[in-house]
N, C-alpha and C positions, 0 to 999 in steps of 0.2 A: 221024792225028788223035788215036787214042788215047796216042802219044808227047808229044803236046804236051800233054795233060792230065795225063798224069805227072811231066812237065817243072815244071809250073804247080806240082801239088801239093808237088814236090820242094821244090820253093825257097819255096812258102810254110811248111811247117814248118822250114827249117832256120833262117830269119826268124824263127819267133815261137819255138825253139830258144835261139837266140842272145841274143832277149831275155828268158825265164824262166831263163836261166843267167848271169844278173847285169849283161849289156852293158847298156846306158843304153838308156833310150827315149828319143823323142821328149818326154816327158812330165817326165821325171827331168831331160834337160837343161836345159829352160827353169826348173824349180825349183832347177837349181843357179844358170843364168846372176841370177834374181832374188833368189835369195840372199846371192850374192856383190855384188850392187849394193845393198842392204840393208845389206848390212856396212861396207861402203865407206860409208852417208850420214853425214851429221854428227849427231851425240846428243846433243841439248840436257838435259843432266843435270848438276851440278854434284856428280855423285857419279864421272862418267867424266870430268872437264874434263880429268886428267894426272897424271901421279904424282907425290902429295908426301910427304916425307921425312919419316920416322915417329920418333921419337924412340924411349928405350929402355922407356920404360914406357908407352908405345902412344900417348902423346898425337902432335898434329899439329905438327911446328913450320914456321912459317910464316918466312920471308924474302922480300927482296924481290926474287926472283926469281922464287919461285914465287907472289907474291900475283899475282891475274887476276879480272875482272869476270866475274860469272856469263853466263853464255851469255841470250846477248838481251834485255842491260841497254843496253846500248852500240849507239845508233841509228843506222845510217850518215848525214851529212850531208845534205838534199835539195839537188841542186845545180840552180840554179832558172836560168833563161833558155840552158839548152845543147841546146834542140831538145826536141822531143815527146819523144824516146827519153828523154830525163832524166825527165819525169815532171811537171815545170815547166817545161818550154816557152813558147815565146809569150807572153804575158800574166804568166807564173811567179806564179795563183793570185788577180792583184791586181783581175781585171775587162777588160772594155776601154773602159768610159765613166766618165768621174763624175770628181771631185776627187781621192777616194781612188787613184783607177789613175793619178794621172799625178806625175811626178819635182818635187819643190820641196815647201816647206812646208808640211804637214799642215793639218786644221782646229786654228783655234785654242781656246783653253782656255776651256770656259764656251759653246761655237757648239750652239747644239739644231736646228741646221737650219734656220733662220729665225724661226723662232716665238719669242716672248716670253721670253727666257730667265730662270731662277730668281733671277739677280741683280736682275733687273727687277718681276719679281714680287713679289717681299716686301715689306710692308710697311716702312718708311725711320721711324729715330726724327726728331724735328723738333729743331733746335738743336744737335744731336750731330755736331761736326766730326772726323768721326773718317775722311773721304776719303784722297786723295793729298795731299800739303801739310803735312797736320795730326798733330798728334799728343794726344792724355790727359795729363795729368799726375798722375803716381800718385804718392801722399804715403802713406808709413807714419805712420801715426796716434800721438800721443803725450798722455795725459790732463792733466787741473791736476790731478786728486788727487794724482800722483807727485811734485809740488812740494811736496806740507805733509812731508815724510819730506826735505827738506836741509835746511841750517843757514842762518839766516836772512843777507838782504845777499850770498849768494854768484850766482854768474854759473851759470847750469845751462842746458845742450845734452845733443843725443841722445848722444853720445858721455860726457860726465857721467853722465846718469844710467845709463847701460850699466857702465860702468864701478864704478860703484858696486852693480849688483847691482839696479837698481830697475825696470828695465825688463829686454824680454829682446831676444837679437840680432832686425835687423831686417831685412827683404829686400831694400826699395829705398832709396836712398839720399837721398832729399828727406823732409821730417820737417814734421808739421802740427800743430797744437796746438788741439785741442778741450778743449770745457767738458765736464766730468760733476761738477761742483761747485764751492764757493770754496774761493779760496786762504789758507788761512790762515796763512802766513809772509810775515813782512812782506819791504819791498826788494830782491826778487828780481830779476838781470837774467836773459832767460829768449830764448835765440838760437834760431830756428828757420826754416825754408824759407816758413813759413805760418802763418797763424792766423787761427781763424774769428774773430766780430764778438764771439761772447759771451766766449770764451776769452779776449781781450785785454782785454776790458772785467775780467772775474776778476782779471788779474793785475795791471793797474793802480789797481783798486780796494783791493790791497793792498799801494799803491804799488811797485809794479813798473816793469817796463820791459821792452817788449818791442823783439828787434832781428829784424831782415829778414837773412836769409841769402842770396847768389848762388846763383841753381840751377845754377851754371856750376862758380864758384870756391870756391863754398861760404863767402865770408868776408863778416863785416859790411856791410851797405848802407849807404853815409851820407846821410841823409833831408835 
């Protein structure tokens, strides 16, 4: 008996012998084996991404081989309807009931779900044909004061008096002729797309003449 206690004691000091004279513990290996797995992970740092080529005076120079997206800018694709394991499986995120989950044209433009929607709701001006069909017709405005500044008996259009300096360029290409006073050069003929009631009256009253333009061709109308 007492052989086997000396036995016992033998071997457990040459045991912890072994390991106070530098052999690894139990203890030491597992901090090396998680160390070396540490080292091995990946290191989201854009200061460790790889080595680039340094120039002679310390700057970085950059080509395009070593240019690279910083670490976990770059999102892998979801690839949707490849089974559960993808992430988007089944349904890939879209529901399983309703309009929206199923294949073909979306809601349409302006749809609130049934309810009364805002095109509907608003208040509608009355006379204002400005629907499907219809269109506005937008005239750049042209005065009679800019007619006492030609020479009397001549023929003036928007391109006249442009041309001359009396008016300035203009955006749309139809031309109207309102009143903001009389005309005081006599025989003018005075070509335009339009003219209100008082404007005509203005410039015939200083025996004028006015002529109706094509909104089309742009030339003379014969009345």
């Amino acid at each position: 008996m007492q052989f086997y206690v000396t036995l016992l004691v033998f071997v457990f000091g040459t045991a912890v012998a072994f390991t106070t004279n530098g052999l690894p513990s139990c203890r030491q290996v597992s901090l090396q084996r998680t160390s070396r797995h540490m080292v091995s992970m990946k290191i989201f740092d854009w200061k460790r991404r790889g080595e680039v080529p340094l120039k002679a005076d310390g700057g970085v120079e950059f080509t395009a081989n070593n240019l690279q997206p910083a670490p976990g800018s770059r999102k892998r694709k979801t690839r949707k309807g490849r089974g559960i394991a993808a992430g988007q499986g089944a349904s890939c995120g879209f529901g399983m009931r309703g309009q929206k989950s199923r294949g073909g044209p979306r809601v349409r433009a302006g749809f609130e779900g049934g309810q009364t929607p805002l095109y509907r709701r608003t208040p509608k001006l009355r006379g204002q044909l400005l629907g499907p069909g219809h269109q506005r017709i937008v005239y750049d405005l042209l005065k009679t004061q800019d007619l006492n500044k030609v020479a009397e008996g001549s023929t003036v259009s928007a391109s006249s008096l442009l041309e001359a300096g009396l008016v300035t360029k203009n955006k749309h290409k139809l031309f109207k002729f309102v009143c903001d006073g009389e005309v005081q050069v006599k025989g003018l003929t005075v070509e335009a797309h339009a003219f209100t009631q008082t404007a005509k009256e203005a410039i015939e009253n200083a025996n004028g003449k006015c002529v109706l333009l094509s909104k089309t061709t742009h030339k003379p109308i014969e009345v």
